[in-house]
N, CA, C and O atoms as a GROMACS GRO file, in nm:
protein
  252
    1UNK      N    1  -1.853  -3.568  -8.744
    1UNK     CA    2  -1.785  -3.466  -8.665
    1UNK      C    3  -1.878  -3.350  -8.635
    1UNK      O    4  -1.894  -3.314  -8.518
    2UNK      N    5  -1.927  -3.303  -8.714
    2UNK     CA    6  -2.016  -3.197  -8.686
    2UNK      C    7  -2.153  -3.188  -8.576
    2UNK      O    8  -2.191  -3.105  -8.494
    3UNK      N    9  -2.208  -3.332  -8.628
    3UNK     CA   10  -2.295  -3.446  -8.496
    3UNK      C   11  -2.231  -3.385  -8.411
    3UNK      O   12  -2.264  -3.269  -8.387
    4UNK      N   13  -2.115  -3.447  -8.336
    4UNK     CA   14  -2.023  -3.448  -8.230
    4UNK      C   15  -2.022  -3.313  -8.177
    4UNK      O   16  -2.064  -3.290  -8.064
    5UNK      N   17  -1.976  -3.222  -8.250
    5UNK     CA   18  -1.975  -3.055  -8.215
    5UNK      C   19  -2.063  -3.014  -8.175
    5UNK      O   20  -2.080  -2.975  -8.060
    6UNK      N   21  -2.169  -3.012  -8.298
    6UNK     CA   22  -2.362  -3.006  -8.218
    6UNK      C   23  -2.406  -3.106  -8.058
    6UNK      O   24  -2.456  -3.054  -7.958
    7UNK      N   25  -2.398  -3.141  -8.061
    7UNK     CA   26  -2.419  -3.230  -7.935
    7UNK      C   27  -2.373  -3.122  -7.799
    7UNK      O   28  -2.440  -3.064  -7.713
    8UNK      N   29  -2.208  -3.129  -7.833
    8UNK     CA   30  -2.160  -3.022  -7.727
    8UNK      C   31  -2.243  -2.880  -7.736
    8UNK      O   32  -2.309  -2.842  -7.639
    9UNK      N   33  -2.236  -2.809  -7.848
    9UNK     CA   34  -2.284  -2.703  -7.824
    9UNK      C   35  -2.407  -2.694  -7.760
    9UNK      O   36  -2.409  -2.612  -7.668
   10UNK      N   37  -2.538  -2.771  -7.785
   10UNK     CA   38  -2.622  -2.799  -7.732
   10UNK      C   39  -2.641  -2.827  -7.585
   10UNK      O   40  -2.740  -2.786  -7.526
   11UNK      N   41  -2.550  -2.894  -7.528
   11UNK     CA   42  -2.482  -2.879  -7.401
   11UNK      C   43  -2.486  -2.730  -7.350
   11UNK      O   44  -2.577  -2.665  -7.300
   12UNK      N   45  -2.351  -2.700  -7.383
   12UNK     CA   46  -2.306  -2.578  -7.371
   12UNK      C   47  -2.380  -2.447  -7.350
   12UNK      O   48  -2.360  -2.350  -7.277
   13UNK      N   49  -2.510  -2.494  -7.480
   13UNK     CA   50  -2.615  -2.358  -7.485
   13UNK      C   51  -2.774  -2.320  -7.381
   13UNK      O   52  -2.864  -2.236  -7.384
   14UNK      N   53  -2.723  -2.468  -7.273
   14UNK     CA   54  -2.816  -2.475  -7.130
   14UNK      C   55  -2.757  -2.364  -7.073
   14UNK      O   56  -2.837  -2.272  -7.054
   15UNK      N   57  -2.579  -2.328  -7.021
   15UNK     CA   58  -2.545  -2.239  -6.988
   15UNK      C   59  -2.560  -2.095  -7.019
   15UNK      O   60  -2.560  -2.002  -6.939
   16UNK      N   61  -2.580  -2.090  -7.185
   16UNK     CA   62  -2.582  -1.970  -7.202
   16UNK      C   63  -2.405  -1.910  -7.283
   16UNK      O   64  -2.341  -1.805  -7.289
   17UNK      N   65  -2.389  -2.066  -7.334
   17UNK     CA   66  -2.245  -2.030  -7.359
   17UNK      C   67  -2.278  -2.058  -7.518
   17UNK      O   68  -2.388  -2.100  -7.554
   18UNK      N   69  -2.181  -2.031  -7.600
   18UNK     CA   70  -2.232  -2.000  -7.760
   18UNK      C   71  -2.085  -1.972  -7.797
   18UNK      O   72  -2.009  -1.876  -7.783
   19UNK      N   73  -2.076  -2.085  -7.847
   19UNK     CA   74  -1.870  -2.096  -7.933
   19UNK      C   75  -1.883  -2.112  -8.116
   19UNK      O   76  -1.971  -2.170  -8.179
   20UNK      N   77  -1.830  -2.080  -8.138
   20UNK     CA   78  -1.861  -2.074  -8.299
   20UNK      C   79  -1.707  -1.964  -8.353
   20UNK      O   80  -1.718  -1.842  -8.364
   21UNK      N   81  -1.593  -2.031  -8.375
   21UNK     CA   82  -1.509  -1.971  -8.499
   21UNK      C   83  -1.570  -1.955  -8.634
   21UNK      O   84  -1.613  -1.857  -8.696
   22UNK      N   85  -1.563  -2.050  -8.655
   22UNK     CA   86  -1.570  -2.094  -8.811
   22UNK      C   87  -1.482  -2.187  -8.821
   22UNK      O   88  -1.459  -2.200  -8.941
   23UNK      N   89  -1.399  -2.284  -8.739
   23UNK     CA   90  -1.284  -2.375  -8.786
   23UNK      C   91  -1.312  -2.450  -8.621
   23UNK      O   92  -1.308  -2.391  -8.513
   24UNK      N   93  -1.349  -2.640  -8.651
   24UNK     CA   94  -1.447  -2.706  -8.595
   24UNK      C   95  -1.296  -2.738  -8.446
   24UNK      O   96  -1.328  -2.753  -8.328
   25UNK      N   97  -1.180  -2.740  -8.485
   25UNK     CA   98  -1.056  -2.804  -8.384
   25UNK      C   99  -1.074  -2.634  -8.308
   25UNK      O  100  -1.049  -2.658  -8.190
   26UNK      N  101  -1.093  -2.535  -8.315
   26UNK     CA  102  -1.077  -2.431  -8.231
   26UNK      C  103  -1.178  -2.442  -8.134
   26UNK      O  104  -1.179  -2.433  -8.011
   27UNK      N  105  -1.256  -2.461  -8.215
   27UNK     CA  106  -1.396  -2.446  -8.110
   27UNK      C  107  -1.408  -2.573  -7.993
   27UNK      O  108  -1.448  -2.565  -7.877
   28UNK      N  109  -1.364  -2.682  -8.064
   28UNK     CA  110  -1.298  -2.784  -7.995
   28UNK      C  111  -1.238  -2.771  -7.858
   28UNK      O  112  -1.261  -2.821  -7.748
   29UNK      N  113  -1.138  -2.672  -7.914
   29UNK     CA  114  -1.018  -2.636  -7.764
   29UNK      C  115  -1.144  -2.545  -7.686
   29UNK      O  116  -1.172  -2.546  -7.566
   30UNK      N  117  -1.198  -2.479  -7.778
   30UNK     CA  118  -1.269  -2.375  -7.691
   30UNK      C  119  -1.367  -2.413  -7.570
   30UNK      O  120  -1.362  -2.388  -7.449
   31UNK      N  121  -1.460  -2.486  -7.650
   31UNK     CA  122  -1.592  -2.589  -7.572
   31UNK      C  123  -1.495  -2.672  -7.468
   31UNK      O  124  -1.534  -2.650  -7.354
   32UNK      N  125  -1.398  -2.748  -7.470
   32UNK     CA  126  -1.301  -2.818  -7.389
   32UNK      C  127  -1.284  -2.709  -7.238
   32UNK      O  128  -1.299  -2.722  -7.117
   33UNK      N  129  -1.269  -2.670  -7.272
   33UNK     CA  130  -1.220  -2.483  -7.150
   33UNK      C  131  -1.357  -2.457  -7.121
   33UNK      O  132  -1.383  -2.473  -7.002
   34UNK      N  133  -1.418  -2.435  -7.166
   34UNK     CA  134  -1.593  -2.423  -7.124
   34UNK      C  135  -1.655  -2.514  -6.990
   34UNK      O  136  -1.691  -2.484  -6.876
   35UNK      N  137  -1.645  -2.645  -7.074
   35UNK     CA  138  -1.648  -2.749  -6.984
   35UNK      C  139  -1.596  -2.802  -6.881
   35UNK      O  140  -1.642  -2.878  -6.795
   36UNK      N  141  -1.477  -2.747  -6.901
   36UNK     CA  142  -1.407  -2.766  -6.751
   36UNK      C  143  -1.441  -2.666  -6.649
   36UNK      O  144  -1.464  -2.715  -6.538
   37UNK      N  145  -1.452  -2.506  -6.661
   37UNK     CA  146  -1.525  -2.455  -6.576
   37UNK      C  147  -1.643  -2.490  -6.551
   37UNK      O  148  -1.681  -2.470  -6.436
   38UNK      N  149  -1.742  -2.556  -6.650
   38UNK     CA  150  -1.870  -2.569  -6.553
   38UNK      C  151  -1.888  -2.671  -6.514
   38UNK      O  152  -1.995  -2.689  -6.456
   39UNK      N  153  -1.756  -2.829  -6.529
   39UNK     CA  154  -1.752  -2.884  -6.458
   39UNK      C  155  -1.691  -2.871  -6.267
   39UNK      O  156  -1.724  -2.918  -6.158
   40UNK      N  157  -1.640  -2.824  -6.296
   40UNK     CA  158  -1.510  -2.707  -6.182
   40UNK      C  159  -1.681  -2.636  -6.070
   40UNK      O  160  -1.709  -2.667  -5.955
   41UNK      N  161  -1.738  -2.566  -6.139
   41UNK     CA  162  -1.833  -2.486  -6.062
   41UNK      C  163  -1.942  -2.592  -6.035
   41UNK      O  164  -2.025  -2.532  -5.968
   42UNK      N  165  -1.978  -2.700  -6.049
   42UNK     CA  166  -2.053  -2.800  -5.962
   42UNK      C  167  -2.178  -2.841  -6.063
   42UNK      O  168  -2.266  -2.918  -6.024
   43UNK      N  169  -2.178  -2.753  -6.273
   43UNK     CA  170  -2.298  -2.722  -6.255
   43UNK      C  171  -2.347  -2.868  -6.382
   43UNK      O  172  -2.456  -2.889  -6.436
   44UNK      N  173  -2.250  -2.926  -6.390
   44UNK     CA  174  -2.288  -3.032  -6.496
   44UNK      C  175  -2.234  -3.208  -6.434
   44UNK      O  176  -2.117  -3.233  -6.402
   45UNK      N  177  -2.294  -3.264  -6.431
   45UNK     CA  178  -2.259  -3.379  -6.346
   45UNK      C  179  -2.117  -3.448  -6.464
   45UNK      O  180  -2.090  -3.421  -6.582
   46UNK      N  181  -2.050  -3.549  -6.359
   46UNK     CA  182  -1.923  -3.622  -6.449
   46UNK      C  183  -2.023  -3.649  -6.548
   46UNK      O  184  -2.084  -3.560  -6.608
   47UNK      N  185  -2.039  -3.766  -6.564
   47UNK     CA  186  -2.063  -3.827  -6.697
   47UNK      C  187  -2.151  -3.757  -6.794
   47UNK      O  188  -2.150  -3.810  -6.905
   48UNK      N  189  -2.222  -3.656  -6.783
   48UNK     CA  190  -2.242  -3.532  -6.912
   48UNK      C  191  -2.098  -3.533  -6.927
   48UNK      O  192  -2.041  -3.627  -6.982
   49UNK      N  193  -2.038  -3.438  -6.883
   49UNK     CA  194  -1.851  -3.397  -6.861
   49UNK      C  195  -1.762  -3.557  -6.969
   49UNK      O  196  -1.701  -3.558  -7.075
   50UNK      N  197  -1.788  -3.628  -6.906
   50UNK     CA  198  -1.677  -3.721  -6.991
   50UNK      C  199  -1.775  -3.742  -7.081
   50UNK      O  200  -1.707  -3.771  -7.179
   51UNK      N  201  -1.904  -3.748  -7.121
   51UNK     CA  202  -1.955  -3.787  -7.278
   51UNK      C  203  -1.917  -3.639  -7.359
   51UNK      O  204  -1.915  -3.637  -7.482
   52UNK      N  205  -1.894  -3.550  -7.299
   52UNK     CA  206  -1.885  -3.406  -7.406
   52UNK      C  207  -1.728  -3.413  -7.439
   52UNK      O  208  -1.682  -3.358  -7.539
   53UNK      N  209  -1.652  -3.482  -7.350
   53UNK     CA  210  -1.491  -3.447  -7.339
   53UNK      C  211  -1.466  -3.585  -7.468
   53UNK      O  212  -1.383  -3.580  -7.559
   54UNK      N  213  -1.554  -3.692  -7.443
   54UNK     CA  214  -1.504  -3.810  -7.544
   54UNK      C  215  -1.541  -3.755  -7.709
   54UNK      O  216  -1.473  -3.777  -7.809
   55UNK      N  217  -1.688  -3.667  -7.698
   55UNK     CA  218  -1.696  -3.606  -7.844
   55UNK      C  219  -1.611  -3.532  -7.897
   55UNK      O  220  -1.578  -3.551  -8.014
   56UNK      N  221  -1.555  -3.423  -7.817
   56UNK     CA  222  -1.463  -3.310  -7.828
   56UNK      C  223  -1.295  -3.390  -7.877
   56UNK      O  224  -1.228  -3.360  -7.975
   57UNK      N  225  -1.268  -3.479  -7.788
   57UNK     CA  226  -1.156  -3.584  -7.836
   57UNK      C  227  -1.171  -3.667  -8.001
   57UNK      O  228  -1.069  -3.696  -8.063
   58UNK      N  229  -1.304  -3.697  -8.056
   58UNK     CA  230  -1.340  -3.718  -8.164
   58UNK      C  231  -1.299  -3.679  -8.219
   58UNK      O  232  -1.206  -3.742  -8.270
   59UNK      N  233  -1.331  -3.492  -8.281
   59UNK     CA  234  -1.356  -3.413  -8.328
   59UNK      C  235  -1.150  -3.341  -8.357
   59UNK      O  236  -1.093  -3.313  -8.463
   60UNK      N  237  -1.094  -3.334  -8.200
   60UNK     CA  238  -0.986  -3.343  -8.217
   60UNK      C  239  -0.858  -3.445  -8.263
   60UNK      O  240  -0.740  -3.415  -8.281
   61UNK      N  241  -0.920  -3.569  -8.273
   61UNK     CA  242  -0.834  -3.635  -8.308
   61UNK      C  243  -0.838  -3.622  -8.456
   61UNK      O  244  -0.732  -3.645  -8.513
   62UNK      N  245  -0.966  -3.580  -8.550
   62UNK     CA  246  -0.983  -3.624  -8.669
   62UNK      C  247  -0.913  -3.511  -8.786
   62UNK      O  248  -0.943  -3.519  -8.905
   63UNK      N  249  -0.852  -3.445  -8.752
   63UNK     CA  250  -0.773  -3.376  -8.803
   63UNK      C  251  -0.604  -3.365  -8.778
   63UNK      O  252  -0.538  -3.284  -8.844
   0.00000   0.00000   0.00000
């Protein structure tokens, strides 16, 4: 799970975006909402988008 989280954030931190609660299902929802705007604004192609959305689904299902 944490793999999974890292992966996204790593993603995420091309933008300049940086999610971190402390509790791995928040950040989850959070990075999820992230990704959809910068899928939405043109700036990450689909399939980055559905490999970050299938980790994020991981991560949320496992709790």
């Amino acid at each position: 799970m944490a793999e999974d989280l890292f992966k996204v954030r790593e993603l995420l931190k091309r933008f300049h975006v940086f999610v971190y609660t402390g509790n791995d299902q928040d950040d989850a929802v959070l990075m999820e909402a992230e990704l959809e705007d910068l899928r939405e604004m043109g700036l990450i192609e689909l399939d980055e988008y559905m490999q970050a959305k299938l980790l994020l689904a991981r991560v949320k299902n496992r709790h």
